[in-house]
C-alpha positions, 0 to 999 in steps of 0.5 A: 121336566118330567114327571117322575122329576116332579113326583120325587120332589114332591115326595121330597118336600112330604118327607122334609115337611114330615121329618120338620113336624115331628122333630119340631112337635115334640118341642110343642110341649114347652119344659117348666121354667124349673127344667130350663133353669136345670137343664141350662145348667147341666149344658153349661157345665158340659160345655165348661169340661169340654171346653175350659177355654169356655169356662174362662169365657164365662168369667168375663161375659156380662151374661150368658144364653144358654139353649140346651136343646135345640132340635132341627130338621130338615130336606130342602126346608128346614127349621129349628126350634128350642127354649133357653134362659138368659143368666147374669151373674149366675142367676136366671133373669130372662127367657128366650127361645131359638127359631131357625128357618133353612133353605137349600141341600139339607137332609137329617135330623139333630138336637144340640146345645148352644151357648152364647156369651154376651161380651159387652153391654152393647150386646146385653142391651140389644137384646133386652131392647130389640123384639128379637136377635137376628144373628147378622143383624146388630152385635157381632157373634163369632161361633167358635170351633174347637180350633178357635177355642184353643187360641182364645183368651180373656185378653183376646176377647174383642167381639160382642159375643162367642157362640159355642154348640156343644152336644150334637147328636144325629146327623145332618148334612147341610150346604144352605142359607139359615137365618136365626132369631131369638126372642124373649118369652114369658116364663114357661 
């Protein structure tokens, strides 16, 4: 290999290191329960206009995370990161937060808001006992595109939970491997 091979991907994995930091620093400072609990809501009623297929969704989940901005970046590495709120019957019970880890062709930056409703006791359970939620491992997710969302309702509801993102602003663009996890935090 080159040199110039080798300097241009080490300037590469600086530029990814420093996209990663400052788009994931700026969640450092971790929001107040009470502007969790406001901004939860306010990204649940976006999702319900957009989506009333989500609305109707809603009615029949046991409960509902609610991450109402994600930031992620990325180039060759990537990560993610955001805090959210578990609600059940319309209340605020629980605090979790979003890490994501990526590898592969990826460049950009974005923020957005992901809501997953918990279908079954199987999935409210998994997640109160395990000491995180890794989607692909337990409770099946299905994320559900605009497509999807037209042709779902309550009588075809079969999976353990339905992932909407809504809110997508920046840009990315990526073909890679992530993983996600979810964890119960303390009150912020």
């Amino acid at each position: 290999m080159t040199r110039t091979y080798h300097v241009i991907h080490d300037s590469l994995l600086a530029v990814a290191a420093v996209l990663l930091l400052s788009a994931l620093g700026s969640s450092a400072s971790a929001a107040t329960a009470e502007d969790l609990d406001r901004d939860a809501a306010q990204a649940l009623q976006t999702l319900y206009k957009a989506n009333p297929a989500a609305d109707a969704i809603s009615r029949k989940a046991k409960a509902i995370l609610v991450f109402p901005k994600i930031l992620k970046a990325g180039l060759v590495f990537g990560g993610g990161y955001g805090e959210g709120v578990l609600m059940k019957g319309g209340h605020v019970t629980g605090y979790y937060n979003s890490v994501a880890a990526s590898w592969g062709w990826q460049a950009g930056a974005e923020s957005y808001a992901y809501v997953v409703f918990l279908m079954s006791d199987k999935a409210v359970n998994y997640l109160a006992k395990s000491k995180g939620w890794e989607f692909g491992v337990g409770p099946t997710v299905v994320v559900v595109n605009e497509g999807m969302a037209k042709n779902l309702s309550t009588t075809t509801l079969k999976k353990d939970a339905y992932a909407f993102i809504t809110d997508q602003q920046g840009l990315m663009a990526s073909l890679s491997i992530e993983g996600t996890k979810i964890s119960k935090i303390r009150n912020p």
